[in-house]
N, C-alpha and C positions, 0 to 999 in steps of 0.2 A: 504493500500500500504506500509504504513512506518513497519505494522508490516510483512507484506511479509519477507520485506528486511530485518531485523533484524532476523525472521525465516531462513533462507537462509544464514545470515551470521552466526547465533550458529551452523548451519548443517558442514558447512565449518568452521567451530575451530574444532567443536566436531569430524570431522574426521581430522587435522590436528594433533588432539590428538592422534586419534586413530591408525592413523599411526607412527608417534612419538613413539607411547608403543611399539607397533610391531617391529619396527625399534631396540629400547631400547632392547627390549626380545631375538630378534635374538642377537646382539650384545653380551647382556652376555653370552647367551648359547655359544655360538662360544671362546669366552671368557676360559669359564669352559672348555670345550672340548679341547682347546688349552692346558690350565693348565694342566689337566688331562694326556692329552699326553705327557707335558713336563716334571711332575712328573713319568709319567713310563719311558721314557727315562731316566730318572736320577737316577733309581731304576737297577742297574745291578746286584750288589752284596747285599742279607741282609743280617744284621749284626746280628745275633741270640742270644741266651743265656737260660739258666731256672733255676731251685732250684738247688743246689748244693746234697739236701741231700733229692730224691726224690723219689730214686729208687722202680722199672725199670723206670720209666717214664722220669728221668732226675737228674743224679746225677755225683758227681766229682768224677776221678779218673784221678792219677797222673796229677792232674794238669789242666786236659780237662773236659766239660763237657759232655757227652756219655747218650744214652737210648735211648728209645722208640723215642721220644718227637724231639731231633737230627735227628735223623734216618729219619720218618718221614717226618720233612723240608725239610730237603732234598732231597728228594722222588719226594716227591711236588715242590720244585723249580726246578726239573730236566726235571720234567711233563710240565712246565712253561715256561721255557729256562732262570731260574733267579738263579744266586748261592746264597748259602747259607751259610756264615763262624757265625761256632757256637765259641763262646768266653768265658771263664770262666771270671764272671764279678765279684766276690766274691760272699759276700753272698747274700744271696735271695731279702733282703730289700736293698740292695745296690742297684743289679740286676733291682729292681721293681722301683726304683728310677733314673737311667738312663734309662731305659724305656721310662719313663713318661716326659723324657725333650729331647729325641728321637736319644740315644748315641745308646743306644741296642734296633735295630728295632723292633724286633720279639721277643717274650717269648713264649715259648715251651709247657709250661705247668701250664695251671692255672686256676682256676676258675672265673667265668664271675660275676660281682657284680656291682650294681646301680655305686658303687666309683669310680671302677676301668674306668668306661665308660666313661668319661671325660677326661681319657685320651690317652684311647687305642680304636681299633677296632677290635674287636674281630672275633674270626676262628674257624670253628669247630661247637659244638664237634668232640669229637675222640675217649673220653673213659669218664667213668662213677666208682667215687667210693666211699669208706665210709669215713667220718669221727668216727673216733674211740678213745675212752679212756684206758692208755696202767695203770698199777696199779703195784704196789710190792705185789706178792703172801702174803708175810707176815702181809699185811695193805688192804685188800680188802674191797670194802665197796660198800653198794646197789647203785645202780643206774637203775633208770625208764623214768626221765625225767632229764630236764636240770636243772631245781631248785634244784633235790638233791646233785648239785655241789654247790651252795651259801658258804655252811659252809667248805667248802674244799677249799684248794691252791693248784692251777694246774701250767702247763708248756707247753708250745707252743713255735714255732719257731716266732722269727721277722720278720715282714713286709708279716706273712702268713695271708691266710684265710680259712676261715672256713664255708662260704657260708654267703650271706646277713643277716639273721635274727640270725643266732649262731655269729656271729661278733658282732653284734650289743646287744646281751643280755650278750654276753663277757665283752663288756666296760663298760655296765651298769650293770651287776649284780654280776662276778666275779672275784677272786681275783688272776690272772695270772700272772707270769714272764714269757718275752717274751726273748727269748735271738737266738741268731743269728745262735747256731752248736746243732743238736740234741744230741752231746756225752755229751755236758755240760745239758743240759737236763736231761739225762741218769742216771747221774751223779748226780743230785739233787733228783730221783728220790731214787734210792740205797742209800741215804744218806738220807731220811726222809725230804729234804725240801722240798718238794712240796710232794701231796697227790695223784696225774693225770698226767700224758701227753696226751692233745689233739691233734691229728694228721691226718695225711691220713695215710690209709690202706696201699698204696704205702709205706709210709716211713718208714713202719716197716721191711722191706726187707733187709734193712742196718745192723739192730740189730738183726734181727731175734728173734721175743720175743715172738714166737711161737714152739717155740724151747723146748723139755722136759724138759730138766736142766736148763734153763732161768727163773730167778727167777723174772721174770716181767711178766705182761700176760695180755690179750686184755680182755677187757668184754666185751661178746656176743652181747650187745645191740648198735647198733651203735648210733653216736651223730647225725647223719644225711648224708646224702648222695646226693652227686652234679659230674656234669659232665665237665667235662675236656677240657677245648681249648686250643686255639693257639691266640695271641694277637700281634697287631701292632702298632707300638707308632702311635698315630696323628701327630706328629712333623714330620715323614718319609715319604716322597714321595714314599717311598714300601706301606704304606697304601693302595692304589690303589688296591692294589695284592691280597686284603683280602678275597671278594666275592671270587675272582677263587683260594684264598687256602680251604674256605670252600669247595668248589663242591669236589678239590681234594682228600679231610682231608675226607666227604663223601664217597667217592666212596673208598679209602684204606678202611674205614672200613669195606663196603657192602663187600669189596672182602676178605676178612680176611688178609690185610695183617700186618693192627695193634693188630691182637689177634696173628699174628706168631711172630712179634719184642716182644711182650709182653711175651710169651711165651721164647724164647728166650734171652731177658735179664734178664729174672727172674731165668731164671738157671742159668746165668751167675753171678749170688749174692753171 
């Protein structure tokens, strides 16, 4: 009998519990779902930005920053019912830095990396391109793999990337200055201190070093090759937004309209 009752009474906690979680569960969901909404409400305008020196995909002129990558957001927040004010934030690691404490909501153009995810949510893809090493006609020298840069000094922009694993054999195996404007890059290159510039394909479009008379020139072999998003700070209640800029950033592709902006601001270089 005594244990009947005791039977009977754990049946009755164990569902006093079990209703308590339920209770609990609905709550937060309801919770999130509130938040959620109150974040998209407070998301009318985002605050956009990208490389300054990126072209076509996202680069400065007089003062704005312009390209594909602009164009684009836009596109998509118009699709959305959400504006989109693109900002020249300087330069790129400035850019990448108020990102990440959620001053500039949105980045235009960038590659997706383990680092970067902690603090952004990413969009996209949209485009797809190489990493490349730019050389002085007059200093060219083999390249197969990544190691046969070790004994070389190269040149990169700040606060760039270069996809997760070329980032990561960068800080541990080679010997780069990183500096903030590709002219000074350029600039080091023509002047013999540095031996490479590692870059995207895109950023050669500024210098044109494909050019006959350009005494600088790409080597045929790429350093590797990664695909192009769009990123939202986590600090930003436009985060929210991120799923439905992907399907957008998606479907502009399937229709061709980021190979005609692309198109398009490449002639305008």
């Amino acid at each position: 009998m005594i244990d009947a009752s005791r039977r009977r009474a754990s049946e009755r906690n164990g569902m006093r519990h079990l209703i308590f979680s339920l209770l609990l569960m609905a709550l937060v969901a309801v919770a999130t779902s509130a938040l959620a909404s109150e974040n998209e409400g407070q998301c009318n305008t985002i605050v956009a930005s990208g490389p300054p020196e990126y072209a076509p995909l996202s680069f400065l002129s007089d003062g704005q920053i312009i390209g594909v990558g602009p164009d684009i957001s836009r596109m998509v927040g118009d699709r959305l019912g959400i504006g989109v004010q693109v900002r020249n934030a300087g330069s790129w690691r400035r850019a990448v830095r108020l990102h990440e404490v959620g001053e500039i909501e949105l980045l235009v153009a960038l590659y997706r990396t383990e680092t970067r995810e902690r603090d952004m949510v990413f969009s996209g893809p949209y485009w797809r391109e190489d990493t490349v090493l730019i050389m002085h006609k007059d200093r060219p020298f083999e390249y197969d793999r990544w190691s046969d840069l070790i004994s070389l000094k190269g040149g990169t922009i700040g606060g760039d990337s270069r996809g997760e694993a070329f980032d990561r054999f960068l800080k541990q195996k080679l010997d780069v200055i990183a500096t903030p404007l590709q002219a000074n890059l350029v600039a080091m290159l023509r002047a013999g201190r540095v031996d490479y510039l590692v870059i995207g394909r895109n950023s050669m479009f500024s210098e044109d070093f494909e050019a006959e008379d350009s005494d600088l020139i790409t080597h045929p072999k790429a350093v590797d090759s990664h695909e192009v998003y769009m990123s939202f700070s986590r600090k930003s209640p436009c985060s929210v937004h991120a799923e439905a800029f992907s399907t957008e950033l998606q479907r502009l592709f399937r229709d061709g309209s980021v190979e005609r902006l692309y198109k398009k601001w490449h002639g305008n270089q």
